[in-house]
VOLUMNU-638302 format. One record per residue: residue in one letter; x, y, z of N, C-alpha, C in turn. Coordinates in steps of 0.1 Angstrom, whole numbers, plus 5000, padded with zeros to 4 digits. Each point is the difference from the previous one (the first is absolute). Example, Ala and Ser with C-alpha at 12.3 -4.5 7.8 and 13.67 -1.06 7.14 Angstrom:
# residues 2
a513249435078499150125000500950125000/s499650114993500950115000499250115008/
# end
This chain:
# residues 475
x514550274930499049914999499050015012/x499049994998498550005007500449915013/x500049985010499949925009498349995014/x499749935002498850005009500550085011/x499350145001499950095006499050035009/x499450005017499050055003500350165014/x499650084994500250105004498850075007/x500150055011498750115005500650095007/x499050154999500350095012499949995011/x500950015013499749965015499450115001/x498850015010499650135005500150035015/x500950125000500349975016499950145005/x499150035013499650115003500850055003/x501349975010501150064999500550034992/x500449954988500450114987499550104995/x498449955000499450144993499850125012/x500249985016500750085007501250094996/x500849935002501650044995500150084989/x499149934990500350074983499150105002/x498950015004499150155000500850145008/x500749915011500850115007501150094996/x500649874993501150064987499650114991/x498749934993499550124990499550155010/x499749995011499150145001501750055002/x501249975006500950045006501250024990/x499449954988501150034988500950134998/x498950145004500750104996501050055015/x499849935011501250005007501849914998/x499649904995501149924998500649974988/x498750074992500649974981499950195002/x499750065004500550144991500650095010/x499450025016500850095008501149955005/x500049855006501349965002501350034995/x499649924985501250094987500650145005/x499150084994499450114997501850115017/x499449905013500850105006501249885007/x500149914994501249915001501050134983/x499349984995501150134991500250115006/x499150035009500650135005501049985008/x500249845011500750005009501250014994/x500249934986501649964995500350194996/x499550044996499750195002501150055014/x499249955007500650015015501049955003/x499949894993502349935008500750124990/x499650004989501150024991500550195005/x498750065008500450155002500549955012/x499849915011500650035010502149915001/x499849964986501349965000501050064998/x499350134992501050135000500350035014/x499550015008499850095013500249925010/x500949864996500549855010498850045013/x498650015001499750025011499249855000/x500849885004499749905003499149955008/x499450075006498749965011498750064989/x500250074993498950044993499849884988/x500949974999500249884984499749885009/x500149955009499749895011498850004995/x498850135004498849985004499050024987/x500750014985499350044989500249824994/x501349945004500149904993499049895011/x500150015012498949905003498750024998/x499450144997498949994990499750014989/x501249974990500149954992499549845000/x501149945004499649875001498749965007/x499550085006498349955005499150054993/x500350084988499349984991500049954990/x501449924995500049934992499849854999/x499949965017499549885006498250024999/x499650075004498750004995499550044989/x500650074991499849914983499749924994/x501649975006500649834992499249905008/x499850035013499149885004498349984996/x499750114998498550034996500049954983/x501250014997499949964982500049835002/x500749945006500649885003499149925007/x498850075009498649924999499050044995/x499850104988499150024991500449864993/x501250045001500949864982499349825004/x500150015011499749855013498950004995/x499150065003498649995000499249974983/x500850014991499949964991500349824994/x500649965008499749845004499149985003/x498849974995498549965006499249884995/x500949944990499649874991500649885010/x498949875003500649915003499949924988/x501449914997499949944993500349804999/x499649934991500249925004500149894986/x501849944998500149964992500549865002/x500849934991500749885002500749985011/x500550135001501750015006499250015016/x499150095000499750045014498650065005/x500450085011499250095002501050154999/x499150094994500950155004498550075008/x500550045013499250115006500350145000/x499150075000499550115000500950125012/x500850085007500350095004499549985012/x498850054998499049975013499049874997/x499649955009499349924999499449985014/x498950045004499050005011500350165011/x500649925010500750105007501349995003/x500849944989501249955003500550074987/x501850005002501150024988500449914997/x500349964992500749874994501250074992/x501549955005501050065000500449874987/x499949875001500349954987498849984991/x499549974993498650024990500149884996/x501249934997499749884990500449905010/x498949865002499949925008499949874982/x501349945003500049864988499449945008/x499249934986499349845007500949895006/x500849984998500849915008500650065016/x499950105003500450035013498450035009/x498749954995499150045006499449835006/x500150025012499249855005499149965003/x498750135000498649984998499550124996/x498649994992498950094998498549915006/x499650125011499149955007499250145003/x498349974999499050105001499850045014/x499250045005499250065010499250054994/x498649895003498850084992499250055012/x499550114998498750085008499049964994/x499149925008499149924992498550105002/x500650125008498850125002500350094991/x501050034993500350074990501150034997/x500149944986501249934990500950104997/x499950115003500350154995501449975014/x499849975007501050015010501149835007/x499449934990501049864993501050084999/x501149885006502050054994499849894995/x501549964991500949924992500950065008/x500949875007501350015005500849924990/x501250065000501249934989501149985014/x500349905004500949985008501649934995/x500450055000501950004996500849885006/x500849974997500649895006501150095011/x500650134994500950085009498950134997/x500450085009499050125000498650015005/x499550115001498450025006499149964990/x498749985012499249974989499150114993/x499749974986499250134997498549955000/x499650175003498449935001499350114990/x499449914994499350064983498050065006/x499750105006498850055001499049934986/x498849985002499450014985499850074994/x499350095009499250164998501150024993/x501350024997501150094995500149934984/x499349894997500249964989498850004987/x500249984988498850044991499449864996/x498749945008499749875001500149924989/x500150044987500349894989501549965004/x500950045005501949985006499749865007/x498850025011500349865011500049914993/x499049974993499849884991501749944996/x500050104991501550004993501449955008/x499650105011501449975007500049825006/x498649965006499949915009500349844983/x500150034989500049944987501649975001/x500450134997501650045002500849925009/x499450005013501049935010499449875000/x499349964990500249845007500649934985/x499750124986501749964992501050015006/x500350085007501750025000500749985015/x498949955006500649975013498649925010/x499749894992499349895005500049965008/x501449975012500149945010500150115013/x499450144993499850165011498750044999/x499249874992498850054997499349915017/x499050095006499649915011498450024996/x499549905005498649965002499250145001/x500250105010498950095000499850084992/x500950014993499850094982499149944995/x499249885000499049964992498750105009/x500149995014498950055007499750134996/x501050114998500550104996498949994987/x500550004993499449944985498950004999/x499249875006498949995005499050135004/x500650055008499650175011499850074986/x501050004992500150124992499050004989/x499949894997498949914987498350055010/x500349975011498449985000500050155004/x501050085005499250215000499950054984/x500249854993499550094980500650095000/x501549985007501450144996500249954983/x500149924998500749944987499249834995/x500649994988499749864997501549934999/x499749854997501149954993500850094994/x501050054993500550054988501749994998/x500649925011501349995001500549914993/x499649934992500449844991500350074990/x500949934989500650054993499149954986/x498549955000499250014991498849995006/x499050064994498850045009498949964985/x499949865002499149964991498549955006/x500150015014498949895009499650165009/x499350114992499950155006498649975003/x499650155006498050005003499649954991/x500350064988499149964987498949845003/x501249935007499349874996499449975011/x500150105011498749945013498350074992/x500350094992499150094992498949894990/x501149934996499249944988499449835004/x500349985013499549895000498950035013/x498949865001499250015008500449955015/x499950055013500649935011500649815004/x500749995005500149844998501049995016/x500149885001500549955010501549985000/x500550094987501749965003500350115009/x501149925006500650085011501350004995/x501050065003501949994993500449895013/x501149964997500849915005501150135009/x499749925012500950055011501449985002/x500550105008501650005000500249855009/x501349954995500549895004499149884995/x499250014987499449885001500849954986/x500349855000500849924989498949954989/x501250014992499249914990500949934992/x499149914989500949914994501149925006/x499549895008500449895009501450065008/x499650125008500550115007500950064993/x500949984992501050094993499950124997/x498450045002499850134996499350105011/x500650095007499750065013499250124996/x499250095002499650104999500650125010/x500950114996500550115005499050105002/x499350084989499150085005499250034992/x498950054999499350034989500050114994/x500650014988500050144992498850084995/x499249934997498350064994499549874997/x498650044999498749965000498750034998/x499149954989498950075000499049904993/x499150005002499049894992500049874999/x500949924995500249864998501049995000/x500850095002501349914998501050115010/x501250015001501250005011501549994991/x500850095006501550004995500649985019/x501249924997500549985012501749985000/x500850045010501350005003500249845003/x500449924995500749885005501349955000/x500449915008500849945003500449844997/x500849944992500349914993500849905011/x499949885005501149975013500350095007/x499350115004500850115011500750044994/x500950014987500650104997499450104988/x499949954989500150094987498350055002/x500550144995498450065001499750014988/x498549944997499450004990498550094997/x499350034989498750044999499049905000/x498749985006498949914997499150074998/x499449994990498650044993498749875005/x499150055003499049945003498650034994/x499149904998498950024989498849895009/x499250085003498649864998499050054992/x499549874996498850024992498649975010/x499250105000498850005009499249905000/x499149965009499349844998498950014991/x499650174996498850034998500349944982/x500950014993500549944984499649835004/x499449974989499749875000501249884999/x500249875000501149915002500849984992/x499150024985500650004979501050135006/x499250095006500850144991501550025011/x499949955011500649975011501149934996/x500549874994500349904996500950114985/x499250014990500550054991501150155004/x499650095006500850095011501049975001/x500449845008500750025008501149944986/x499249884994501249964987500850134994/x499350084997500750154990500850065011/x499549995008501450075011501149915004/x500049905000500949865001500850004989/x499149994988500850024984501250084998/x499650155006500650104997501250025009/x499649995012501250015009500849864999/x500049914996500649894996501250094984/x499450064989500150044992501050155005/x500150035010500850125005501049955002/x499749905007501549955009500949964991/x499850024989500949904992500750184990/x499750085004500450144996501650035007/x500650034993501350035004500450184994/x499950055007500450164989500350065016/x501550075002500250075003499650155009/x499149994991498750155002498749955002/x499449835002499049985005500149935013/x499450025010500349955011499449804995/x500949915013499749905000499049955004/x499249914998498649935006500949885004/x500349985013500049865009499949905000/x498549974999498749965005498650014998/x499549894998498250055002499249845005/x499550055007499449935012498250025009/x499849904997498449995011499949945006/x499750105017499749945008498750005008/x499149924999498650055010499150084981/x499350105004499350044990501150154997/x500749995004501250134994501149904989/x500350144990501149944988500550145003/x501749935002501250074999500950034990/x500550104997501850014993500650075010/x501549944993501049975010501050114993/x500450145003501050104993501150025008/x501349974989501350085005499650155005/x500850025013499650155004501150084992/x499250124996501350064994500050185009/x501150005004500250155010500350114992/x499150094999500250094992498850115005/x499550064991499050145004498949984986/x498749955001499449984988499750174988/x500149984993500050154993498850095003/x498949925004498750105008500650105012/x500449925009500850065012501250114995/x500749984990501250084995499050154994/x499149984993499350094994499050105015/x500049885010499150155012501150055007/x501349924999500750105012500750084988/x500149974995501050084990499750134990/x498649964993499550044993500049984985/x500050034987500249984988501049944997/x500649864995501250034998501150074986/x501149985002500550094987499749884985/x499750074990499849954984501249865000/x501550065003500749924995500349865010/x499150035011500449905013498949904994/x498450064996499249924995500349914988/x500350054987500649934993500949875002/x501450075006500749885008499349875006/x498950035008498849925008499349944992/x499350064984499349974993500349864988/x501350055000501149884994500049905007/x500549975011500149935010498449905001/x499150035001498349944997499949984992/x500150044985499750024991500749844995/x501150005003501249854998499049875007/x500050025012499249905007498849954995/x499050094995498649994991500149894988/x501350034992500649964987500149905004/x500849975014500349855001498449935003/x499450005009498049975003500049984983/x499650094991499250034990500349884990/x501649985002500649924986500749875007/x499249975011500249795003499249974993/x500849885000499049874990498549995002/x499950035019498549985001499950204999/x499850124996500150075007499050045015/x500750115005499750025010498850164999/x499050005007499750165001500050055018/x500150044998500850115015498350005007/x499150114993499150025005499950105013/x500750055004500250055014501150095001/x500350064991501650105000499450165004/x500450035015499850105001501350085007/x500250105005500850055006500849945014/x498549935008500049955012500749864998/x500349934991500149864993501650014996/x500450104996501250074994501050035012/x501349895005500950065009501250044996/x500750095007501450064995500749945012/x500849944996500949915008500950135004/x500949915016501050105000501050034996/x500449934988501050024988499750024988/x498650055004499450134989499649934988/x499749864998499149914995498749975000/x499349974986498650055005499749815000/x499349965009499049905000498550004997/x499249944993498749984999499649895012/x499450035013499349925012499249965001/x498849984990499149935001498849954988/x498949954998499649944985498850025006/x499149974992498750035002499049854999/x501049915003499949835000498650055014/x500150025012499250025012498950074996/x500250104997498650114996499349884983/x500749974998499049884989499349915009/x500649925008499249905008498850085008/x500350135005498450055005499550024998/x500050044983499350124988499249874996/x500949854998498949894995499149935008/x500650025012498749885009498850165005/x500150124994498750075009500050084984/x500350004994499450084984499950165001/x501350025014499850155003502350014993/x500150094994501050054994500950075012/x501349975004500750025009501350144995/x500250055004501550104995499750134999/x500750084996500050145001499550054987/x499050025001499650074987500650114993/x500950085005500750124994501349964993/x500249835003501149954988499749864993/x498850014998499049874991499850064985/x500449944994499350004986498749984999/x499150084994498849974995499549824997/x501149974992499749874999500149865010/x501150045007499749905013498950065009/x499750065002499050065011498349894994/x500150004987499149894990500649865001/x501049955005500249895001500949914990/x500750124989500849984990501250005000/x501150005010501150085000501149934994/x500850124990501349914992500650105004/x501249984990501450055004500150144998/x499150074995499350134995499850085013/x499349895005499250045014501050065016/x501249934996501650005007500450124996/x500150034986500750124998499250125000/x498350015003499450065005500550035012/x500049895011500650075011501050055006/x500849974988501350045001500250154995/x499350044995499550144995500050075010/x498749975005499450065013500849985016/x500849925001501450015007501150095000/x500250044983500750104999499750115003/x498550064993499350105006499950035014/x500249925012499950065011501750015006/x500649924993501750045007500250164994/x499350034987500650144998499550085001/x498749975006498950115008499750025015/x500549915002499149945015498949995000/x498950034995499149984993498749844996/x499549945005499349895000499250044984/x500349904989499250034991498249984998/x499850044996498550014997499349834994/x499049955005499849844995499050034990/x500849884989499350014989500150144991/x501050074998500650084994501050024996/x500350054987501450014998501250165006/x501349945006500550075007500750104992/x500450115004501050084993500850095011/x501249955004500350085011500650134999/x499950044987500550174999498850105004/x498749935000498850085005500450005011/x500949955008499950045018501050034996/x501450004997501450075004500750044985/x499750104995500750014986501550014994/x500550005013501649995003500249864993/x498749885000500549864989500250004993/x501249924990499750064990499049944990/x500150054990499249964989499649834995/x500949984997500249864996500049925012/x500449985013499749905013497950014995/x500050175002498350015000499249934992/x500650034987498949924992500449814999/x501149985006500549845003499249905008/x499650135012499149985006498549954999/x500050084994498850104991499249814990/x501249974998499749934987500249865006/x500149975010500449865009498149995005/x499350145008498849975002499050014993/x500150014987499150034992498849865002/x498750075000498649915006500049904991/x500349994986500249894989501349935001/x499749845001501349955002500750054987/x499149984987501150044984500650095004/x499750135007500350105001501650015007/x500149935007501349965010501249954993/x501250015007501049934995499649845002/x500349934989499549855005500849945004/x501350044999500649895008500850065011/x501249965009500650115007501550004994/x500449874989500950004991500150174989/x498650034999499550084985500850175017/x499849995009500350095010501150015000/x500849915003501250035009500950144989/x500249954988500450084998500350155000/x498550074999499650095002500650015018/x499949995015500450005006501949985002/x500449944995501449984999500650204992/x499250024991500450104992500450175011/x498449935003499750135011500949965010/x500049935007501350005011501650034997/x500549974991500950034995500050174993/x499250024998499550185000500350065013/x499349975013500350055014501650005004/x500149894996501549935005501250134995/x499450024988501250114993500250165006/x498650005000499550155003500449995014/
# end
């Protein structure tokens, strides 16, 4: 099962020292070495006939010096092949080398580490460390330059899930440094619904995000850090009483919408996220909460730890037919439950980034498109990703048609990697023909531009997917 994975290559000039030297020097230690260490065993074996023991002395010690320089030259080519730092639930695993140092153990658990703290070069960010300091043992010091800048984000995300009380203050500064050299954006949250897009489509305004350590909701609710931000609104790491870490979504409506449309805004977003919370399914994440304070409206999400399927599709690449499937079932059930409550529900917002794989290899749906409605209504500008919108929501229409539209176009990029085309129908055998047939035209027939055209319900689906997965399963 899938577990939240963040991995990069360290880049360390000492390695690619070492390893270039290895390669120009190969045909001494990978072929001549050999080559007259066979001859030396040549040489014991004639001078054993002839017990001339001082001769056999001096063939077997060069023997073994060249089979020490071999075996040793093979044994840090093999080293030097450790070059991924990684960084999971469990820990940290480092890299062989890492700066100018060896690191003789690699895996540093979160529980035996008693701080992570920056050193930023505030003249240039390129020569910032990340120190991990251990409760027994040295400390390690993480260069930047040696890492691939979308990692920092991630990692500095990483340690303050899984080891909160090692997380120190200057990692925000860190952060900060890294954000304003335009190394990276946000992209470490495990849904990325509040992207550029939305600083794009709106006109300048006076929101600012809410700062680390500031409370809300008659203090019970702390602010950890900020995960993304863009436009009007903000995703944030919070804290519940100091303990339980939760998601906050944040939304303003601009002053420039009049007081009707303002007012009516905020009811439909009150409505609905009132109308979530009362959702119980397994595979949809919880809503908390929903709350205004000042001219900002909140929801309040269970965090759920996992790797969103956007993220699984860049590091990983395509995934396999029958993993998708499996995945596809899994959403496809959740939808059913939305589609067929009393009141039903429409999603509106189902994209890959929205989609988490827990780390027990359960898929959750993380978020609704309750927020991108309240902005879409008080400024009459349409919020979301156009390359998984139905033609008919993008008009202002959106039914349950419009869900399995996106759910189409979700599929299409787990088995392409591939971002679909907006306002088109997908076929993912045009990019990888290895699909098969029937996922393709399933696909095929989920985005079709006419709602008639579509499966109408996601009851009239499942089947069809149950069939085909159980096809993988055999094969």
């Amino acid at each position: 099962m899938a577990e939240l994975v963040v991995k990069t290559k360290a880049k360390s000039a000492l390695r690619n020292v070492l390893d270039r030297g290895l390669s120009v020097t190969f045909p001494l230690w990978g072929i001549v070495a050999p080559i007259l260490a066979l001859c030396c065993i040549g040489g014991v074996v004639s001078y054993l006939q002839q017990t001339d023991f001082e001769k056999i002395w001096e063939f077997v010690e060069f023997l073994l010096a060249l089979l020490s320089f071999s075996v040793c030259s093979l044994l840090l080519k093999r080293l030097l092949t450790y070059d991924t730092l990684t960084v999971d639930k469990q820990g940290v695993k480092l890299p062989v080398l890492m700066g100018s140092s060896i690191n003789v153990k690699t895996y540093i658990a979160w529980k035996s580490i008693d701080s992570v703290k920056a050193i930023v070069n505030s003249t240039d960010i390129d020569k910032s460390l990340i120190t991990i300091s251990r409760k027994k043992g040295r400390t390690v010091k993480i260069p930047l330059n040696q890492l691939e800048p979308e990692f920092v984000e991630q990692f500095l995300l990483a340690t303050q899930m899984w080891a909160p009380s090692a997380y120190d203050a200057s990692l925000e500064n860190l952060q900060l440094a890294v954000r304003n050299e335009a190394r990276i954006t946000a992209t470490a949250s495990h849904t990325d619904l509040w992207e550029e897009e939305l600083g794009r489509r709106f006109s300048p305004t006076n929101y600012v995000p809410l700062e680390t350590g500031k409370v809300l909701r008659n203090s019970t609710l702390q602010v950890v850090r900020q995960l993304a931000s863009g436009g009007l609104s903000a995703l944030y790491l919070c804290q519940v009483d100091g303990k339980k870490l939760v998601v906050l979504k944040e939304a303003m409506i601009p002053n420039l919408s009049s007081e009707s449309v303002q007012e009516k805004a905020k009811e439909l977003f009150e409505r609905e996220s009132r109308l979530l919370m009362r959702v119980e399914h397994s595979g949809i994440v919880r809503i908390l909460d929903c709350f205004a304070e000042g001219e900002r409206n909140y929801m309040l999400l269970e965090y759920v730890n996992g790797i969103d399927l956007h993220q699984m599709v860049q590091q990983n690449g395509p995934q396999k037919e029958s993993e998708v499937l499996e995945w596809a079932l899994q959403i496809a059930l959740a939808l059913k439950y939305l589609h067929e409550r009393e009141e039903p529900i429409i999603h509106r917002d189902l994209t890959p980034d929205n989609i988490v794989l827990r780390n027990d290899g359960k898929i959750v749906i993380v978020d609704f498109g309750a927020a991108n409605e309240l902005i879409g209504n008080a400024t009459g500008t349409f919020v979301g990703k156009h390359a998984f919108i139905a033609p008919e929501q993008l008009r202002g229409k959106a039914t349950v048609q419009s869900d399995i539209y996106a759910f189409g176009c979700t599929l299409f990029y787990l088995l392409t990697g591939v971002e679909p085309e907006a306002l088109s129908e997908s076929v993912p055998r045009t990019v990888n023909e290895k699909i098969s047939e029937e996922l393709s035209e399933l696909v095929e027939t989920c985005t079709k531009l006419e709602c008639t055209e579509r499966y109408q319900t996601i009851a009239q689906l499942l089947p069809v997917l149950r069939r085909l997965a159980a096809q993988t399963r055999v094969s």
